[in-house]
Every structure is written in C-alpha cells, then in structure tokens.
C-alpha positions as CSV (number, residue, x, y, z in Angstrom):
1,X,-32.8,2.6,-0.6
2,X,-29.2,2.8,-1.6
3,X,-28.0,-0.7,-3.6
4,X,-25.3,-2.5,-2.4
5,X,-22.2,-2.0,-4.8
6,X,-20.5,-4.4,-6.4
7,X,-17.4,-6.1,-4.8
8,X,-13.9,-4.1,-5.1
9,X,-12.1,-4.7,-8.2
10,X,-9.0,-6.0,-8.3
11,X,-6.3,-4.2,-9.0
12,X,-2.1,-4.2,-9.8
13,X,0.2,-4.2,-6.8
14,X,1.6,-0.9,-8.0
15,X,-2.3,0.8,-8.1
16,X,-3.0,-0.8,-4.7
17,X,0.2,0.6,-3.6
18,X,-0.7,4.3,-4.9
19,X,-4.2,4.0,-3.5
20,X,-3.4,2.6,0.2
21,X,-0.6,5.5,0.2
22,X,-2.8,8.7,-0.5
23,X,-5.3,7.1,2.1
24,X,-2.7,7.1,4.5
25,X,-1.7,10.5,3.9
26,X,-5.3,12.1,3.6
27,X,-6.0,10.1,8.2
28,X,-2.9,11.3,9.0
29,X,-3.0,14.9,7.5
30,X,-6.9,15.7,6.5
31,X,-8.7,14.8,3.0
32,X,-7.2,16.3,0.0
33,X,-8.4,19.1,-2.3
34,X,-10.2,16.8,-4.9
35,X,-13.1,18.8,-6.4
36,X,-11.4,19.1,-9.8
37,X,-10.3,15.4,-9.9
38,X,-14.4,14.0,-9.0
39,X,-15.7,16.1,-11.4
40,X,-13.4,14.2,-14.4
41,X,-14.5,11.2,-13.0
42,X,-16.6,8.6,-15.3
43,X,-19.4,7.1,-13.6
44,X,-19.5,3.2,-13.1
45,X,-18.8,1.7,-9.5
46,X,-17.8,3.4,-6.4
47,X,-15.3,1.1,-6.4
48,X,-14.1,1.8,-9.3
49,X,-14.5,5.8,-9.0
50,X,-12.7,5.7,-5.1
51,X,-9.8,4.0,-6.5
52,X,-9.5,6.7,-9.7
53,X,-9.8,9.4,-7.2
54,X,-6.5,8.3,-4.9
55,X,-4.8,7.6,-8.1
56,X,-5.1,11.4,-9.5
57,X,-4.4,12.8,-6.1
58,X,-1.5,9.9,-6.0
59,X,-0.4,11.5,-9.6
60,X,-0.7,15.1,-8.4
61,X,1.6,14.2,-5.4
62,X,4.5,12.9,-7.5
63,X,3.8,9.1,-6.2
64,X,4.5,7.1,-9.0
65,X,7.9,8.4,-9.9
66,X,8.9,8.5,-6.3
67,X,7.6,4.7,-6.0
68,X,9.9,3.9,-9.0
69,X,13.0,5.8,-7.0
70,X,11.9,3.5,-4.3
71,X,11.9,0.6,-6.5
72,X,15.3,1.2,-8.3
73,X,16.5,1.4,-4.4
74,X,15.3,-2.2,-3.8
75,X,16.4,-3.1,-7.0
76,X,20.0,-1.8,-5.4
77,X,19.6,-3.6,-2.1
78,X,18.6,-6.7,-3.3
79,X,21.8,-6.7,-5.4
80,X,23.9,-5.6,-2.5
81,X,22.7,-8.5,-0.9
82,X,23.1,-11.1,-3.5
83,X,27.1,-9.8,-3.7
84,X,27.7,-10.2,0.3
85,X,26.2,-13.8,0.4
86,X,28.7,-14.9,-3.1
87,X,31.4,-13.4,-1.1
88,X,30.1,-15.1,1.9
89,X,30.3,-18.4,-0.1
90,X,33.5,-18.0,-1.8
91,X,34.8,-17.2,1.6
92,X,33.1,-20.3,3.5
93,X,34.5,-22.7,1.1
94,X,38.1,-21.5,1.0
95,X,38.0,-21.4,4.8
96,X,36.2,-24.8,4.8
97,X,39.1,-26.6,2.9
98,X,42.4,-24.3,3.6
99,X,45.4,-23.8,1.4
100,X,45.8,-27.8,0.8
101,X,49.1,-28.4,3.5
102,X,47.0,-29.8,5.8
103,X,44.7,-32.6,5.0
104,X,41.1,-31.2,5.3
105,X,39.4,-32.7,8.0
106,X,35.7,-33.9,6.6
107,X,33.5,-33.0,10.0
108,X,34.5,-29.9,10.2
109,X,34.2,-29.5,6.6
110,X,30.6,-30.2,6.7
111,X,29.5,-28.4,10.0
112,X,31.7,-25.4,8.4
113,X,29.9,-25.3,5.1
114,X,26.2,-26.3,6.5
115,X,25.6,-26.1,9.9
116,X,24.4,-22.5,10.2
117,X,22.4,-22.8,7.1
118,X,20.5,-25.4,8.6
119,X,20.1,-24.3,12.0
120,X,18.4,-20.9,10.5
121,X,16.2,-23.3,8.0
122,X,15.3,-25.6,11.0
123,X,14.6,-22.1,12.9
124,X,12.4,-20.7,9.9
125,X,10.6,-24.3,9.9
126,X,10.0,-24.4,13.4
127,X,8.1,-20.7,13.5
128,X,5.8,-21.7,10.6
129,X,2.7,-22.0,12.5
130,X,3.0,-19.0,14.6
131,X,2.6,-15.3,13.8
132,X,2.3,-13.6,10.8
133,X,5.5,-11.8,11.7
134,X,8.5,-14.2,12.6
135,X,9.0,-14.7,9.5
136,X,9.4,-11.5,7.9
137,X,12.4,-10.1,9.4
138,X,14.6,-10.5,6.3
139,X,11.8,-9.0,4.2
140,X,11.4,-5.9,6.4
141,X,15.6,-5.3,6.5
142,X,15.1,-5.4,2.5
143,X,12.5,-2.8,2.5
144,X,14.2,-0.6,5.2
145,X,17.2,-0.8,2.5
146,X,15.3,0.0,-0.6
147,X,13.7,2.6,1.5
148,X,17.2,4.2,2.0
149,X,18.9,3.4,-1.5
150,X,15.4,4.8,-2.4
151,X,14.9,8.1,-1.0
152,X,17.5,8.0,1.5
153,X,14.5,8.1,4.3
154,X,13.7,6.1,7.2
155,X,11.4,3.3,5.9
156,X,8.9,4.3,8.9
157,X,7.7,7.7,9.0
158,X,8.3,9.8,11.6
159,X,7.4,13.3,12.5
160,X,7.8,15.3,9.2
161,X,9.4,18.6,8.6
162,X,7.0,21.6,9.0
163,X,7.8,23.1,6.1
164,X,7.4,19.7,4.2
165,X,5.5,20.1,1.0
166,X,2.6,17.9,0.7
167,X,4.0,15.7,-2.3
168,X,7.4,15.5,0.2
169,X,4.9,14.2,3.5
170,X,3.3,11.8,1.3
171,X,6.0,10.5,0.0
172,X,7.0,9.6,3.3
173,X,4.3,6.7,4.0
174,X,4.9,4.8,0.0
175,X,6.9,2.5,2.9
176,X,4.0,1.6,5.2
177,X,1.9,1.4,2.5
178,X,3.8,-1.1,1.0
179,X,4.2,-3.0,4.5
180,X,0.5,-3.0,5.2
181,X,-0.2,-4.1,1.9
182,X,1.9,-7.3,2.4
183,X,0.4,-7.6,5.8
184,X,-3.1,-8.0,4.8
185,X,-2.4,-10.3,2.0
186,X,-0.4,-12.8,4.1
187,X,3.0,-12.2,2.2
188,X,5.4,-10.9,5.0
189,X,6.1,-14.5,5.8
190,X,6.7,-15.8,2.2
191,X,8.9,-13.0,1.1
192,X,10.8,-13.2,4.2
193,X,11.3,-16.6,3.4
194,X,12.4,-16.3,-0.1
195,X,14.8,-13.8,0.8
196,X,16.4,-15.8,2.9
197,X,16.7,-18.8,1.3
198,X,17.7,-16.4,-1.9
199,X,20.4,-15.6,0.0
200,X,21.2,-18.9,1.6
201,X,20.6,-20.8,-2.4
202,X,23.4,-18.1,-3.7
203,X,25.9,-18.4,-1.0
204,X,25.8,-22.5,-1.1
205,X,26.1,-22.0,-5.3
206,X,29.2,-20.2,-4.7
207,X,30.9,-22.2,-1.7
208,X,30.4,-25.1,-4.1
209,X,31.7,-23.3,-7.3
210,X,34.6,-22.3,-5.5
211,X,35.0,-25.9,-4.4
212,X,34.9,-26.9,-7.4
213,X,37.4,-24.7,-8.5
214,X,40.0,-25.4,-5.4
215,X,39.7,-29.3,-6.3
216,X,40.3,-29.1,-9.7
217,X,43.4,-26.8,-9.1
218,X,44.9,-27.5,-5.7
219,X,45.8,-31.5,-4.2
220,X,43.7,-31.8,-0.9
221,X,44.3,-34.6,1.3
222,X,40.9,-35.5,4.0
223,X,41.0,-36.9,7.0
224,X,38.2,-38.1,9.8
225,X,39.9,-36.9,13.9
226,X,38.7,-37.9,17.1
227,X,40.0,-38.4,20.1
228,X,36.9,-40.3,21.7
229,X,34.8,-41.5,19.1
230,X,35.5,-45.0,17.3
231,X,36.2,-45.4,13.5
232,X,33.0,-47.2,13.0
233,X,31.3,-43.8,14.3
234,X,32.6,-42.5,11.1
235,X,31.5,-45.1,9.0
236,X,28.1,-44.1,9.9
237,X,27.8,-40.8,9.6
238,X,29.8,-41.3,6.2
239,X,27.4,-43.4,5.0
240,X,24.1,-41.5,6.5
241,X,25.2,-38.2,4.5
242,X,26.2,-39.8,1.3
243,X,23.6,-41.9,1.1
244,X,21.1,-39.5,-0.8
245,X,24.0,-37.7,-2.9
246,X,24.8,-41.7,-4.2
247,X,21.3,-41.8,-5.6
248,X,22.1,-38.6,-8.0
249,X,25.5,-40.6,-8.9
250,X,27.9,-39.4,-6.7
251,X,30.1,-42.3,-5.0
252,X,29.8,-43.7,-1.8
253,X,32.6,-44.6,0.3
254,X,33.0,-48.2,1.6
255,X,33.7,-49.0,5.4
256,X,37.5,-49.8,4.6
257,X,38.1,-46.2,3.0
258,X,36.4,-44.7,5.8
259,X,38.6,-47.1,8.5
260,X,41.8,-45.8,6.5
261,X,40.6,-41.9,6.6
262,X,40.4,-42.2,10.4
263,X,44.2,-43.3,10.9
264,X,45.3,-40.9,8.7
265,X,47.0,-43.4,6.1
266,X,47.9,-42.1,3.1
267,X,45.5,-42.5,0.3
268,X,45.4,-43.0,-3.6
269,X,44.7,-39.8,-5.8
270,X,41.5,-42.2,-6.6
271,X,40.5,-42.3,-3.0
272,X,41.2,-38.3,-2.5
273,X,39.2,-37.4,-5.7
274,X,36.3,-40.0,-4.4
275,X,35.9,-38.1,-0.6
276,X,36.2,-34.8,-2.9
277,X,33.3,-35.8,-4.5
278,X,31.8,-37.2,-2.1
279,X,31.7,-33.7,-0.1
280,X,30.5,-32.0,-3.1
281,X,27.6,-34.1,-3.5
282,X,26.6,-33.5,0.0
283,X,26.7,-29.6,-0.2
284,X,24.6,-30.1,-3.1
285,X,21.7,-32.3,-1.6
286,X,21.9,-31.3,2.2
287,X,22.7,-27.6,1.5
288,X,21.6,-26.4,-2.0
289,X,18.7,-28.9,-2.5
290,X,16.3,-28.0,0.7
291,X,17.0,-24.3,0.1
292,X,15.7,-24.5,-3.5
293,X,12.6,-26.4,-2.1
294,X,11.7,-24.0,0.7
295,X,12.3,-21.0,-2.0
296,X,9.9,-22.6,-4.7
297,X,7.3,-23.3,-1.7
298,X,7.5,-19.6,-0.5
299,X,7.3,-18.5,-4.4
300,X,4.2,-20.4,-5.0
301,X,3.1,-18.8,-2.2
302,X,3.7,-15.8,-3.0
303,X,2.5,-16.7,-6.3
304,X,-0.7,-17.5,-5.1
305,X,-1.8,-14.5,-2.7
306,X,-0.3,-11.7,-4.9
307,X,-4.5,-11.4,-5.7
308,X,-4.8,-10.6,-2.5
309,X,-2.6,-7.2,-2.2
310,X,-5.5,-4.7,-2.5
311,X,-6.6,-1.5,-1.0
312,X,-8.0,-1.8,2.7
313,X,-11.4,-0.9,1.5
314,X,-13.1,-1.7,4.7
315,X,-10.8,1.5,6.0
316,X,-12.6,4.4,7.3
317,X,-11.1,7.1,4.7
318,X,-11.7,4.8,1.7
319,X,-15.0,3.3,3.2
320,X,-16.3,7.5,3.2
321,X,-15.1,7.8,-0.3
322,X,-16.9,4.7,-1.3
323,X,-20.4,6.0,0.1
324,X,-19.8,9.2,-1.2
325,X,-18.9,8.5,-5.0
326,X,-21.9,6.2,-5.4
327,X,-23.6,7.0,-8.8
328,X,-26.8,6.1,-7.1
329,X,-26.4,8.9,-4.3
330,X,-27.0,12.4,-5.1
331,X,-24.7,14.8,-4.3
332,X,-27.0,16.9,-3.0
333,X,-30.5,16.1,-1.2
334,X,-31.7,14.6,2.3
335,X,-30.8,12.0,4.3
336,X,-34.9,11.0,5.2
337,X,-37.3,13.2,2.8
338,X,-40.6,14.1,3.2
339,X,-42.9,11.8,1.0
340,X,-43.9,12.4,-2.4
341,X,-42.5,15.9,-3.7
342,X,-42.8,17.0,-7.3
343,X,-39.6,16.8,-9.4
344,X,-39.1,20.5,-11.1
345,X,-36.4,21.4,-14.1
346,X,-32.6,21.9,-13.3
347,X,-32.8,25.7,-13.9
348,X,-29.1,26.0,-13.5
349,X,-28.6,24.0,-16.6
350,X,-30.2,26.2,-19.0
351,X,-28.5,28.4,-21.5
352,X,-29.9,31.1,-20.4
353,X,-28.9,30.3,-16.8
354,X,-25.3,30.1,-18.3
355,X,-25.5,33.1,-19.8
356,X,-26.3,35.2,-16.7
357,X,-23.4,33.0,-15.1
358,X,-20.9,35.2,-17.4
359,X,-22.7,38.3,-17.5
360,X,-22.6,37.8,-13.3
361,X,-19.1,37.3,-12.8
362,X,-17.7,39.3,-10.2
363,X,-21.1,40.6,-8.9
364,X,-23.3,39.3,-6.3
365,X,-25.4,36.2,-6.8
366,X,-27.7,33.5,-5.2
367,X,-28.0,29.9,-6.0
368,X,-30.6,27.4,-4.4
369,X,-29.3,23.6,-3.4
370,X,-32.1,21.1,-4.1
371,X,-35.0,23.6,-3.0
372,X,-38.7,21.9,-3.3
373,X,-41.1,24.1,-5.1
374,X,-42.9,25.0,-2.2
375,X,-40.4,27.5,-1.6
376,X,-41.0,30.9,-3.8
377,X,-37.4,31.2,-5.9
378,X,-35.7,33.5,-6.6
379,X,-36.4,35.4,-3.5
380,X,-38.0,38.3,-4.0
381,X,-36.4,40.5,-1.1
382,X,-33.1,40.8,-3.7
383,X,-31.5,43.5,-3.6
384,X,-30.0,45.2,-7.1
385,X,-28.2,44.0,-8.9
386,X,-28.4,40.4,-7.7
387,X,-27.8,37.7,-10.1
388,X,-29.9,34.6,-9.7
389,X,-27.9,31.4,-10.4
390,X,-30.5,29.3,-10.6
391,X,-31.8,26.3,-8.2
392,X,-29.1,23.5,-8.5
393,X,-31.2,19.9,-8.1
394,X,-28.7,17.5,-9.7
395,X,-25.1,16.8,-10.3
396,X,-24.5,18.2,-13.7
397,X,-25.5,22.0,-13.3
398,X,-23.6,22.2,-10.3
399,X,-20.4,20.6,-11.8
400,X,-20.8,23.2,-14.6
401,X,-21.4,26.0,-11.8
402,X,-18.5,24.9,-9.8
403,X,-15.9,25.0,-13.2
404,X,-17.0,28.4,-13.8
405,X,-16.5,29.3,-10.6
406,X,-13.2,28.8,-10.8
407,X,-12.2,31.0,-12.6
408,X,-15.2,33.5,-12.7
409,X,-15.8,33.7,-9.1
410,X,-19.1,36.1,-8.0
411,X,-17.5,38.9,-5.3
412,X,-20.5,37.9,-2.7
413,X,-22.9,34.6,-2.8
414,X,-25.9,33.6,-1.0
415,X,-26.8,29.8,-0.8
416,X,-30.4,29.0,-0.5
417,X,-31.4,25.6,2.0
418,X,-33.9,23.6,2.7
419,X,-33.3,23.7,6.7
420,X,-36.3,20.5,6.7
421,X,-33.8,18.2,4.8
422,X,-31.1,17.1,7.1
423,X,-27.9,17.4,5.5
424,X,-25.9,14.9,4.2
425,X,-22.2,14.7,3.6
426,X,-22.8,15.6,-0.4
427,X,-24.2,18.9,0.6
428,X,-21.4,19.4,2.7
429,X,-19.1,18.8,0.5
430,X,-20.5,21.2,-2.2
431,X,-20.5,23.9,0.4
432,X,-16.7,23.4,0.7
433,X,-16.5,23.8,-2.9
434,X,-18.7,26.8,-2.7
435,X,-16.7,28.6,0.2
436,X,-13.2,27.6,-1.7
437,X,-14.2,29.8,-4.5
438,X,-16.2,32.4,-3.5
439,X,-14.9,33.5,0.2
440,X,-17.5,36.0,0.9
441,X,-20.3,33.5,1.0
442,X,-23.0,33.3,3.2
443,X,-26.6,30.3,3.4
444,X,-30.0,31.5,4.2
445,X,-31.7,28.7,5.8
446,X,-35.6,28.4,5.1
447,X,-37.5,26.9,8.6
448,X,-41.2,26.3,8.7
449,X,-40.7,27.8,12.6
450,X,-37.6,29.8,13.9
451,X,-37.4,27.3,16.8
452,X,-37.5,24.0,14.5
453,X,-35.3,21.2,15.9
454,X,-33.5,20.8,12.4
455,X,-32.4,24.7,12.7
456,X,-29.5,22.9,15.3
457,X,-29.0,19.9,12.9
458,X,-28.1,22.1,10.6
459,X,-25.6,24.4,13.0
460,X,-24.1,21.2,14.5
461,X,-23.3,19.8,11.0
462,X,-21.8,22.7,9.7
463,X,-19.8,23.5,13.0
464,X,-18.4,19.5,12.4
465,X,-17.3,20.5,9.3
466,X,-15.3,23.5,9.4
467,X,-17.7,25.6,7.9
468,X,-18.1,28.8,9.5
469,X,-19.9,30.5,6.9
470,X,-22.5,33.0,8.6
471,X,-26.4,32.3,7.4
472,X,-29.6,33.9,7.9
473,X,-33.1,32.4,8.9
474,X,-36.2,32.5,6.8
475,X,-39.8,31.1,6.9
476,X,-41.0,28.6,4.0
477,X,-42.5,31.8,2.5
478,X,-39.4,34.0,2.4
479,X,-40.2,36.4,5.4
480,X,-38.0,37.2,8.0
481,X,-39.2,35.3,11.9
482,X,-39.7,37.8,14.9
483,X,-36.5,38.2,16.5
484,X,-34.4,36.5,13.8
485,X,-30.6,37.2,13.7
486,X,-27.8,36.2,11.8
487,X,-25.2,33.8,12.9
C-alpha cells in the first residue's frame, strides 16, 4: 500500500506564483514535455519533486523574467497611483480654503476635505463581513495596471494567438495565477484595503501639507454660514470635532469665538491662527488617523496569511503530478499484481547491456517493461539482427535507456508487456517517452488467452492516452494464438 505523503511544503509567493502558473497553462493547453526535467529530479517528497517539476518547465517557459516585467509594471502603477492621490490632495486643500479674499467658510471646509474619504471608509467597513470579493476592487484595478505597464496585455487571458509560442501562451495566465493565489489565501480583501487607504493616507498627507503651507504664507479669515441653523448649532459641532484633536494639543475654541465666527465679526490674527489650527488638527485625527489604523489592520493581515499563498495542491493537474512523482511508486509495474513473484536482476543496467545499447543504435531492438520470469526473454522468434535491450524492471535502467535514446535512437523498437498487469499511468508515461524517440515503435502484448478481459484494458488505456502505437498478441510462452492479428 502506497504511504501517505507528507504535507505540502511551504513555499515563497514568487515559487507558488511560478508553480500555480505552469499548472494553469499545462489544463488549459495539455501537460508539458517533461521527461528530461523528472529524470534530473532528486528524490525526497512528491511534494517537493511536483513543485521542482513546474518550476523547470516554469524556467524553460521564460516565467520568471516575464514575472519580474510584470512586477516592475506594478511597481509603475503603484507609483502612478501614489502621484494622482498627492495631486488629488494638493488640489483638495487649495480648493478647500481658496485664494484667501474670502473668508473660508469652516463646514464646507471640512465636508470638502473629509467627507468622501469617510463615506468610502464607512462603505469599506460596512462590506467587511460579506464576500471575499467587495473588497478587492482597488486591488484587482492595480493588478489589471501592472498587468498592462507589465506586458502590455489584458490582465485576464483571453483567446491566444494561434501562432503564439508556448513561452508567449503561458505568459498569458502569470495574471490569474497571481489572482487565484490571493483568492485562496484570503488576501483580495486586505490588499484591496490597503490600497485604498494607501491612497486615501497619501492624499490626506498632502491636503494637510499644502495646508500647512497656504497658512503659513497666505492671511485666511473663517467664518461659520447658515441661514437656518442657530449659532449654538455651531458651537456643538465645533466642539464635537475638536474635541479629540485638543487631547494631542491642538486648541479648542470656546463658545464666545464660535458665537463671533457665526456673525462674521472680524477676528484677532490670534483667533484666525487658533481656527487654522484648529482645522488642521481635525484633518489630522478624523482624516489621517483612521486611515493609518485601517491600513496597519489590513497589513497585519496581510502579514499574517502571506503563509497561506501556496500552490492549489488539491488541483487535478498538480494532484496527478503528486501521485505520479511518488518515490514510493514505480514507474513501471501494476496496479493489483498477482501474489508473490520472484524479483530477477535489472538486465538493462548491466555494462554489457550498455554496450549493446551503442553498438545497436540505429538498428532494430526490443526491450521488456517489468516482464515476470515466467515469460521466456528475449524472445526467441527475433529476427537478425535484432538487438536485445534488456528487460527494464526499475527506474534507473530505464532513465539510462531513455537518455541514450535521445540522441541514439534505434530505427524500429518492439516493447515487450505483461498484458495480466493492468497498466498504470507510469507505464503510460514511459511509452510516451518511448514513442517520442523512436517513432517506428510497436508493443507485443503477452496474454495467457487471446480472448483475456485485460487484452481490452489494455486497448482502452492506450486509446485514452493518445497512443496509437500498433502491437501484436502473444501467449505466456511466446507463440502466436490461432487467428491472431495485429492492431
């Protein structure tokens, strides 16, 4: 029975980022040539192995260095969008108080300079405990920009050019990978958040720099207008907002001034410099304060999950790569053996067997795949000169096969099964292999009876797997069944 395997490492945002990419471009445009790449692989964890195979194929695609465009075009958006919101400030706060011939009127000064900031805080508060996804609107209109500073490509792919390269179609989904990454981990909301109050924290900053600056260089008069409301109205309100800002020293006015404001009497340079104040202290507690809090809350959140941005290993295409680069699981072998059969040496493995390997090249030869010894080998029905390339039972002689097939392909091969084993997706996978490099191949399948349920198994599994390689039927004893054909 097969172990369970140890839990998924964790890994670097930028390695989940690589892996969750190739795995989204192998479902969307079929598995990736990755024989060379498994073969360098060390053994340890399938984890561990899975997540070194999509990072090669993520290497070989030209990933990383488009992920650092990507990056550099975030890096560009994000300062794009901390310009607009000091310009935003810097223009609030000079529309906010005016050129200084007209006394600034203090309500409007305040509603001017805060209201919208807390009507989208009070908004953002008020969708905290629903979805996963009201709150990530500014973070997805960041990555949609970095996406186009990036690459200068839609940050969602679409249908790809046909004549796309394979490096160019993956390319294309380093977005979603990056958005389902955040998804899973929980982050959309806290990095929409902290963009926003980002924004918001920079654009209060500068309105009350450039206040600042306007007061210490321009005389403003202020005033409190209203038609309706009385002066004691204003005393309150007064008094409400500067009550907090009078705790971090700033001054508070007293009922009189506030009484005098209202009639528009002229007032002292004291009294103007104390309602100057007085306003800058409340953009500074009811505008930049909050914003800082909610942006150190949606850090620490962020803070906190960034564990949490890992591959989807529960995924179908990672899950398959798990089970297939177990070190416990043979490449090659059944899915439910017959009890009890004698182990035999790899043959393939032997010097000798390497030998023939070079003297073969470019001839005909025949290689067994995990063949029990009750099957005679090499077949004696061989016609000359046939090269026998031994009976492959284990992963290291047919990694060393497969390498010197590369590049010393035979010019015909005949694969020897075990049609009672039912095959798994290892065997499969070496077949691939097999067919890449030598295109004339062809599999003789030994059957204890022509008619033998497994015979369709057999069919059925190689139809499923694209390999229409034509094979031949045999008894356990090498003869040829009445009526056999060849497929």
């Amino acid at each position: 029975m097969i172990e369970t395997s140890p839990p998924p490492p964790r890994s670097s945002g930028f390695t989940a980022w690589m892996i969750e990419t190739v795995r989204l471009f192998e479902e969307r445009h079929g598995p990736c040539d990755d024989g060379e790449v498994v073969r360098t692989l060390p053994r340890g964890p399938a984890y561990e192995r899975a997540a070194g195979r999509n990072l090669a194929l993520a290497d070989r695609l030209g990933l990383p260095a488009a992920a650092r465009r990507w990056r550099r075009g975030g890096l560009a958006g994000l300062l794009l969008l901390a310009l607009a919101a000091l310009l935003s400030g810097i223009f609030a706060a000079s529309t906010a108080v005016g050129d200084g011939s007209t006394p600034i009127n203090l309500f409007w000064a305040i509603f001017g300079l805060l209201g919208l900031s807390w009507l989208t805080l009070l908004l953002w508060l008020a969708t905290l405990p629903w979805g996963r996804h009201l709150g990530s609107v500014p973070a997805r209109l960041a990555l949609g920009l970095a996406s186009r500073l990036g690459s200068g490509q839609a940050p969602w792919p679409r249908a790809a050019p046909e004549a796309a390269t394979p490096a160019e179609q993956a390319r294309l989904w380093l977005p979603r990978a990056a958005s389902g990454l955040l998804q899973r981990a929980g982050l959309w909301r806290a990095l929409g958040g902290l963009a926003s109050h980002g924004w918001w924290l920079l654009a209060l900053t500068s309105a009350l720099l450039t206040l600042l600056v306007l007061f210490a260089t321009r005389r403003y008069g202020f005033t409190w207008e209203t038609t309706l409301l009385s002066p004691e109205a204003f005393v309150g309100l007064a008094h409400g907002l500067g009550a907090l800002p009078a705790w971090l020293g700033f001054p508070l006015p007293d009922a009189e001034l506030v009484a005098r404001t209202t009639t528009q009497q002229s007032l002292s340079s004291t009294e103007q410099a104390l309602w100057s104040r007085w306003l800058l202290g409340c953009i500074l507690v009811w505008g930049i304060l909050p914003r800082l809090l909610a942006g150190g809350a949606c850090l620490a959140w962020v803070l906190s999950r960034r564990r949490r941005l890992v591959p989807d290993w529960g995924s179908p295409g990672l899950a398959v790569q798990v089970a297939r680069l177990r070190d416990d699981v043979a490449p090659l072998g059944v899915a439910d053996p017959a009890p009890a059969q004698p182990s035999w040496p790899p043959a393939a493995s032997t010097p000798a067997s390497q030998e023939r390997w070079s003297q073969a090249a470019g001839t005909r030869q025949v290689l067994a795949l995990d063949l029990p010894d009750d099957i005679i080998w090499p077949p004696a029905d061989l016609a000359a000169p046939t090269m026998d390339a031994g009976n492959l039972t284990d992963r290291t002689p047919r990694n060393r096969l497969l390498a010197h097939y590369a590049s010393h392909p035979p010019a015909e091969l005949l694969i020897a099964l075990d049609a009672r084993q039912t095959p798994d997706r290892g065997t499969l996978a070496t077949l691939h292999e097999l067919r890449d490099r030598v295109p004339d191949a062809r599999l003789r399948l030994y059957t204890p009876a022509p008619d033998a349920p497994r015979l369709q198994v057999w069919r059925d599994s190689l139809a499923a797997a694209g390999l229409a390689l034509p094979h031949e039927i045999r008894l356990l004893d090498g003869t040829e069944p009445p009526e056999a054909g060849h497929d």
